[in-house]
C-alpha positions in Angstrom: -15.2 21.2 -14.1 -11.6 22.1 -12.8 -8.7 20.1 -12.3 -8.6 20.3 -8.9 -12.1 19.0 -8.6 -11.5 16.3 -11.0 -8.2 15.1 -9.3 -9.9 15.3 -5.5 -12.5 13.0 -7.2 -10.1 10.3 -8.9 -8.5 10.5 -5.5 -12.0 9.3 -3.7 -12.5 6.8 -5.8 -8.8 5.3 -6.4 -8.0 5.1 -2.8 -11.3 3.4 -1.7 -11.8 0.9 -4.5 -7.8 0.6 -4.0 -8.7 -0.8 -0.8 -10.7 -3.5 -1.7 -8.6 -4.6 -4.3 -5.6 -4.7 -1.5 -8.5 -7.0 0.6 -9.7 -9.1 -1.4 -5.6 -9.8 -2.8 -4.3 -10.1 0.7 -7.5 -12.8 1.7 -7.2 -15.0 -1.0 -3.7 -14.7 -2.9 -0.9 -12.9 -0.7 2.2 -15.6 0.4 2.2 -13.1 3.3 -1.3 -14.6 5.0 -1.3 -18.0 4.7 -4.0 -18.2 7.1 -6.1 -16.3 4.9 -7.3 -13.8 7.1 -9.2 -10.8 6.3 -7.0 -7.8 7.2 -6.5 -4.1 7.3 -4.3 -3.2 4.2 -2.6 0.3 4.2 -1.1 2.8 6.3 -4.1 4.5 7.5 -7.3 3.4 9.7 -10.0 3.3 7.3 -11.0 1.9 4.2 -8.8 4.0 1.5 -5.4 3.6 0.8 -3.8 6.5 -0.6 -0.9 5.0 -3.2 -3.8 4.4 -5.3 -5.8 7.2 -5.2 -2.6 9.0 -6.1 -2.4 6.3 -9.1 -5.8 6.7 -10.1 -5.0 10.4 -10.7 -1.8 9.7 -12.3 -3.0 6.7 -14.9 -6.0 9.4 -15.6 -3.2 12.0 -16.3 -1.5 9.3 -19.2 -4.8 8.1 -20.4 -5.6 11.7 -21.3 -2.2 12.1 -23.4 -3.5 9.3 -25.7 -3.0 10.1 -29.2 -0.2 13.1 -28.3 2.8 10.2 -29.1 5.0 10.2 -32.3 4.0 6.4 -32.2 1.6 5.7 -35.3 1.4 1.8 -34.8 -2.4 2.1 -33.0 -1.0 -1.6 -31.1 2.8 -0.2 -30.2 0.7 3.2 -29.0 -1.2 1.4 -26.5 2.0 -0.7 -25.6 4.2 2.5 -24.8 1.1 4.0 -23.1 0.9 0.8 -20.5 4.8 0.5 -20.8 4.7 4.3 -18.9 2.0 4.3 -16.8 3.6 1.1 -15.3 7.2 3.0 -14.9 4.8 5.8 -13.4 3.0 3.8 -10.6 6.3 2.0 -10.1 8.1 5.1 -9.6 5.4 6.2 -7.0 5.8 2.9 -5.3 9.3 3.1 -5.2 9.7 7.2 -3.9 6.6 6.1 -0.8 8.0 2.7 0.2 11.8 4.7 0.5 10.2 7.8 2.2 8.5 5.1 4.9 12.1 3.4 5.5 14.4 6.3 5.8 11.7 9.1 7.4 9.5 7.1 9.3 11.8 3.7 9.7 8.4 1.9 8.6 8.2 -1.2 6.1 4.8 -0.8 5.1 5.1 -4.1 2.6 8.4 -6.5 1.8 9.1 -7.8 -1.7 12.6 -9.1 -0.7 11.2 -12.7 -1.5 10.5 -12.0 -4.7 12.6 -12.0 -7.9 14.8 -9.1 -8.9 13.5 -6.7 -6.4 14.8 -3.2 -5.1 15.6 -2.8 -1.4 12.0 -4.6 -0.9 10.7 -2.4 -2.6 9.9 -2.7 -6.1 10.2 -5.7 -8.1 9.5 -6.9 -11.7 6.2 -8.6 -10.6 4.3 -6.0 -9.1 5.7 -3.9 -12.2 4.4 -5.9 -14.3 1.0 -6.1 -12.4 1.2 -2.2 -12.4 1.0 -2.4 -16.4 -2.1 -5.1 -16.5 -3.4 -2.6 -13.9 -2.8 -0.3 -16.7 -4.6 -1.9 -19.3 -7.3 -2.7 -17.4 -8.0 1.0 -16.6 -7.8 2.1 -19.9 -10.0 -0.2 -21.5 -12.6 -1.2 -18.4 -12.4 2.1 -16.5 -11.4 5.1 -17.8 -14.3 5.4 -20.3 -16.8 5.6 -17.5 -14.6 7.8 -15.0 -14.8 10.1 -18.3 -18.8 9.2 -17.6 -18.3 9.8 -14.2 -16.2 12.9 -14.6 -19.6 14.4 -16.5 -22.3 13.4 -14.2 -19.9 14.8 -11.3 -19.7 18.5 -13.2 -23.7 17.9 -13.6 -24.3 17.3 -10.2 -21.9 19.3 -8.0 -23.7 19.0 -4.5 -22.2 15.6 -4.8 -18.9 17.5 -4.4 -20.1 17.6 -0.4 -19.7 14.0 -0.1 -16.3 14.1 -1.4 -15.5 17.4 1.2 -16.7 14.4 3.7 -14.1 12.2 2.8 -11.3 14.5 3.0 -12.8 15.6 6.2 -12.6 12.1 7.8 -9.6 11.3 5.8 -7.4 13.8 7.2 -8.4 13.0 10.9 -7.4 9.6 9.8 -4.5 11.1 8.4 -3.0 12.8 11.3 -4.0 9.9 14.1 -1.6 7.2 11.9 1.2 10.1 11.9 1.1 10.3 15.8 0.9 5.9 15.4 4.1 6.2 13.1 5.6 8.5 15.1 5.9 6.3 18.2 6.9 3.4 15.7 9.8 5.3 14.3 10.9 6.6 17.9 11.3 2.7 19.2 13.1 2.2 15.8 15.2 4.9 16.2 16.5 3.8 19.9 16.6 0.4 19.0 18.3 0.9 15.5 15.6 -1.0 13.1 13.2 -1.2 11.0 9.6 -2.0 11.7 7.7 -4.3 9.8 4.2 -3.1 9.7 2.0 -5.7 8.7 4.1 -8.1 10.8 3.6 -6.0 13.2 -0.4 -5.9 12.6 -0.2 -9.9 12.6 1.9 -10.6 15.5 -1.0 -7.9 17.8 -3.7 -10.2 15.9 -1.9 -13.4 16.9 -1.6 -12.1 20.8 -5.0 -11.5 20.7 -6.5 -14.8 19.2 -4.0 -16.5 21.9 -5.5 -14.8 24.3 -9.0 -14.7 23.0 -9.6 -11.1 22.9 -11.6 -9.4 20.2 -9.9 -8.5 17.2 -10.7 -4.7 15.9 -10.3 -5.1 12.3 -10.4 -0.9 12.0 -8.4 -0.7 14.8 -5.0 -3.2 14.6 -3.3 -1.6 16.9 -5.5 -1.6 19.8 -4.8 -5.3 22.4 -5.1 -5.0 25.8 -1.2 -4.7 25.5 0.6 -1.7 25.1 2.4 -1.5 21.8 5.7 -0.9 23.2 5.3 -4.6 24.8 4.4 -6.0 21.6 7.2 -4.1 20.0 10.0 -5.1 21.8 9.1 -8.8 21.4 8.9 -8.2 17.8 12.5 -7.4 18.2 13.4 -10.3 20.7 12.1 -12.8 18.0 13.6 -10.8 15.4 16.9 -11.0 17.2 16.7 -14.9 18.2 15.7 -15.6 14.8 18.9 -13.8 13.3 21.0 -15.8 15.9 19.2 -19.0 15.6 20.2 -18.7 11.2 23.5 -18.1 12.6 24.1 -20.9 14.5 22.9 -22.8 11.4 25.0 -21.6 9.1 28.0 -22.2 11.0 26.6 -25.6 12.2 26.6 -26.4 8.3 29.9 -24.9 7.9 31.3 -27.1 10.1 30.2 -29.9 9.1 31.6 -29.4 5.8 
């Protein structure tokens, strides 16, 4: 089976079982949902997030350069090997997160709470994570995608399924482009950046106030139009930067 095939498949399956994993963390351990709420991760509409069907391919990519390393320690081998596929998945976090700030003026996630991070961006946690992620894959995963990889060359009208999923995924695809494409004009006028997911909870908040129906495919969509909900994102924004302000030379003064 080609390459290409092989990589379109990894893709499939790395950004949909990416988005469960981005589910399930965001319901039951993200700081960022304290209400533990189920909700829409990622950029697009439905249920695939493509980071990690790019890092599926990618952690595929280093698994299969196993045993190609000067390393002869079998235990520093599989060290290095997790030590660079977390550097890898890093790196790809790192070039999409900076692409979605400075070409699209869209935070699609914030890690300026946490320890040592980069711009929000990246931070030793979720590098770490990447290299658990890692280990995991290699020793739980990549033996059966190898499995999978077999039974896929064996049974190529399967391949139709997959044609499916780029089919719908590239609809998908272009409707969030036209979404970020509004988001980054009102950014641009206004001289920000926009916080997705706060963005996606302050529309879910409007709508549980108002006890509308919340479309858990479909964020975006309140009775509302987004440009209202925008600009009062920026109105709290602003009168929370003022308000810190005020206290910090309040405290100042006091001293």
């Amino acid at each position: 089976m080609g390459l290409f095939l092989t990589l379109a498949f990894l893709f499939f399956i790395g950004s949909v079982f990416g988005w469960v994993l981005e589910l399930f963390f965001r319901r039951f351990f993200s700081k960022a949902n304290p209400e533990r709420k189920w909700i829409n991760p990622g950029f697009c509409t439905g249920p695939y997030v493509p980071l990690y069907g790019m890092g599926l391919c990618l952690l595929f990519l280093i698994a299969s350069l196993e045993n190609t390393t000067w390393i002869e320690n079998p235990f520093w081998e599989k060290a290095a090997l997790f030590a660079f596929m977390a550097v890898c998945m890093t790196a790809i976090e790192y070039i999409a997160g900076i692409m979605s700030i400075k070409i699209a003026k869209v935070r699609l996630w914030d890690y300026s709470n946490q320890w040592g991070n980069i711009q929000g961006i990246i931070c030793p946690t979720f590098s770490l994570a990447w290299a658990v992620l890692g280990a995991v894959y290699y020793f739980l995963i990549h033996p059966y995608i190898l499995d999978a990889l077999r039974w896929l060359s064996n049974n190529l009208a399967f391949s139709f399924v997959i044609g499916m999923f780029y089919g719908v995924f590239i609809i998908d695809l272009a409707h969030s482009v036209q979404l970020v494409a509004r988001l980054r004009k009102f950014a641009q006028d206004n001289d920000v950046i926009i916080r997705y997911e706060n963005l996606k909870a302050h529309i879910r908040a409007f709508q549980d106030k108002t006890a509308q129906k919340h479309r858990f495919f479909r964020p975006f969509s309140s009775s509302k139009a987004l440009s209202d909900h925008l600009k009062e994102r920026l109105t709290k924004a602003r009168d929370d930067i003022k308000a810190n302000k005020d206290a910090v030379f309040a405290a100042n003064k006091r001293k």
